[in-house]
matplotlib code that plots the C-alpha trace (Angstrom):
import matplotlib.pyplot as plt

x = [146.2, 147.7, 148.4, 151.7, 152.0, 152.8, 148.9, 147.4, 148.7, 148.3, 151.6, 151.6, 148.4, 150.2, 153.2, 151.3, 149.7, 152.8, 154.5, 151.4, 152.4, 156.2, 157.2, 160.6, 161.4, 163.9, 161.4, 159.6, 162.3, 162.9, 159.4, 159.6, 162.6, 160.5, 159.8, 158.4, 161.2, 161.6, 164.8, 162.7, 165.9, 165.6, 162.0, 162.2, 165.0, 163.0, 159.7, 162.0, 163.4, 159.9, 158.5, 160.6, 159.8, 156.7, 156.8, 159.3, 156.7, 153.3, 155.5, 155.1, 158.7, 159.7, 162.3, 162.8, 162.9, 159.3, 160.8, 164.1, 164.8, 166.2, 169.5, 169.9, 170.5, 173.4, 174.8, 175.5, 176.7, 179.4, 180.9, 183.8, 186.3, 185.5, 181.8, 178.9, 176.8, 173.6, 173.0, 169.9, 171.5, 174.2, 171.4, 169.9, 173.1, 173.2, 169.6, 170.8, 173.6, 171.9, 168.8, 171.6, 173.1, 170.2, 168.7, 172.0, 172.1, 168.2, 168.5, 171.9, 170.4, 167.3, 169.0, 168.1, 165.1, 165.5, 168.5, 168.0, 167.3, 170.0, 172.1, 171.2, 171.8, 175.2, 175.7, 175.2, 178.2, 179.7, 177.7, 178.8, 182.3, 180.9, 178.4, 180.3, 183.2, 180.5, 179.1, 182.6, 183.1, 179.5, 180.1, 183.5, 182.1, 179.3, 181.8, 183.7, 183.5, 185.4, 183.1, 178.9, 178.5, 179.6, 182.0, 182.5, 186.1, 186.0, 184.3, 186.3, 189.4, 187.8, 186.9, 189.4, 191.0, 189.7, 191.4, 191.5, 189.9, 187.3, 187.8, 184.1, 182.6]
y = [-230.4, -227.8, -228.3, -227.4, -225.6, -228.5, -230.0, -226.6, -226.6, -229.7, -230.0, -233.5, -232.7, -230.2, -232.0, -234.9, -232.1, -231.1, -234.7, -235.1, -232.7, -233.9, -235.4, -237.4, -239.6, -236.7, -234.7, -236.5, -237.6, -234.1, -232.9, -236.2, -234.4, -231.2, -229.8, -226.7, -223.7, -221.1, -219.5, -216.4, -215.2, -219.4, -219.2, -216.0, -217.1, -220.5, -218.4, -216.2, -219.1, -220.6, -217.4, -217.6, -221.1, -220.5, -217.4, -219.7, -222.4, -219.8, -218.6, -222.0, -223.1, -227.0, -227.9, -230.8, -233.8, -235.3, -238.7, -238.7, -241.8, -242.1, -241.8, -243.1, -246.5, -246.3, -243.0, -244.8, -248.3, -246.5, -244.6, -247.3, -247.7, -250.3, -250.4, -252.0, -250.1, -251.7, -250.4, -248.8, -247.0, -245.5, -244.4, -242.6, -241.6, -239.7, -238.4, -236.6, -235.3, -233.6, -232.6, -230.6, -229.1, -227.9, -226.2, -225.0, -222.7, -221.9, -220.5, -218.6, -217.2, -216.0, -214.9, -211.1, -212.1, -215.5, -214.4, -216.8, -219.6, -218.8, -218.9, -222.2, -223.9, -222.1, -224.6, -227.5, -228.9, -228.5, -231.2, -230.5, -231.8, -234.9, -235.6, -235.6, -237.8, -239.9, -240.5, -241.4, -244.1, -245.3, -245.8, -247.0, -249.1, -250.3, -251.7, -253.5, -256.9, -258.2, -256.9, -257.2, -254.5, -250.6, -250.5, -246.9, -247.2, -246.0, -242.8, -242.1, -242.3, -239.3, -237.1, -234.4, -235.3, -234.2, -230.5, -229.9, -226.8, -227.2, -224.7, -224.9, -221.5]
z = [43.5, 41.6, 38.0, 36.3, 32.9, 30.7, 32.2, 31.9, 28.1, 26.9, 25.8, 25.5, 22.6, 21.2, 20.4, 19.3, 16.6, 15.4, 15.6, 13.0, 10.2, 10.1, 7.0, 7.6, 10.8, 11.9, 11.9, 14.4, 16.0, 16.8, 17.9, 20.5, 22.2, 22.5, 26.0, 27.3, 28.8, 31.1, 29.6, 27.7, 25.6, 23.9, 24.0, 21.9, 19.5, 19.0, 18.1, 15.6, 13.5, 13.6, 12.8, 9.4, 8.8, 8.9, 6.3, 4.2, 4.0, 3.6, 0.2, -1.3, -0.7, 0.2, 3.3, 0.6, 3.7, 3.0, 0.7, 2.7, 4.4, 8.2, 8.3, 12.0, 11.4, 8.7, 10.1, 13.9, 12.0, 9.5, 12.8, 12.4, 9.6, 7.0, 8.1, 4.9, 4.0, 1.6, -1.6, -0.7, 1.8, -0.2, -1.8, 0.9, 2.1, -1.1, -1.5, 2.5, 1.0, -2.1, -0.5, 2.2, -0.2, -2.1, 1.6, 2.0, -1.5, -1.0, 2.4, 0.8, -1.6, 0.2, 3.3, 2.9, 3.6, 5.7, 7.6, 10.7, 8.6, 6.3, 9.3, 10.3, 6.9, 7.2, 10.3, 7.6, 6.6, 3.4, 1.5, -2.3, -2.4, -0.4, -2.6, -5.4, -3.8, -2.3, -6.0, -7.2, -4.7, -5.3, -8.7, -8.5, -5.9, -8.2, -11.1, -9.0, -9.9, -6.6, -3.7, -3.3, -1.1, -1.5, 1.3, 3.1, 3.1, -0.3, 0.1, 3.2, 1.4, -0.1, 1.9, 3.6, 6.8, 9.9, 10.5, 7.2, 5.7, 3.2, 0.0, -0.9, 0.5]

ax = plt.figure().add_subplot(projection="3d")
ax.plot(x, y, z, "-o")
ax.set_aspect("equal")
plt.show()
């Protein structure tokens, strides 16, 4: 019986190492979804950006997701208008958006050196305007005397409409 490359590899191992030193549920979420290639121009794009990861994080510098909580739970229940969120999880909602935005000017302002990953966080979107309206609403929010719960409605009244160009740069 012949044995395929995954089997020869032990791919299943090796993702289970590297499943191991993730720090946020995304993190591991994304490793799950991992799966060996054949396409040698991915393959060698994939190894580039992990090649600067991997000199990013030898330099002492933090990705900053470690204490993040998962977003996948709130993110797929406020896909309709006038969804709750809980407290906590405008909370969290916020820590995302701050630790984004922070990745976002580190990888900027090392891109010289870090150009792929620079490049990547380019992809982000444009957290710092959201954060800050999204910190408006939660406080507005939180001195309401009228509602319990932060409601998302708020912040979305916020934020740009879809098609409209962002200023931030």
């Amino acid at each position: 019986m012949a044995r395929t490359a995954q089997d020869v590899l032990e791919f299943d191992k090796l993702r289970e190492l590297l499943r191991q030193r993730t720090t946020c549920v995304p993190g591991r979420r994304a490793v799950n979804s991992l799966e060996p290639g054949t396409q040698r121009a991915q393959l060698e794009s994939a190894f580039a950006l992990i090649r600067e990861a991997a000199e990013w994080l030898r330099a002492g510098r933090e990705l900053g997701f470690g204490a993040l909580a998962d977003p996948q739970g709130w993110l797929e229940r406020i896909e309709g208008p006038g969804m709750v969120l809980e407290p906590g999880e405008f909370l969290d909602a916020a820590s995302l958006l701050e630790t984004a935005s922070w990745l976002r000017q580190q990888f900027r302002e090392e891109s010289a050196k870090f150009p792929l990953l620079a490049t990547k966080a380019l992809r982000l979107v444009i957290f710092a305007t959201c954060t800050r309206r999204f910190g408006a609403a939660c406080f507005r929010t939180a001195r309401s005397a009228t509602t319990r719960q932060p409601r998302c409605g708020a912040f979305e009244q916020t934020l740009p409409r879809r098609g409209t160009p962002s200023r931030e740069v």
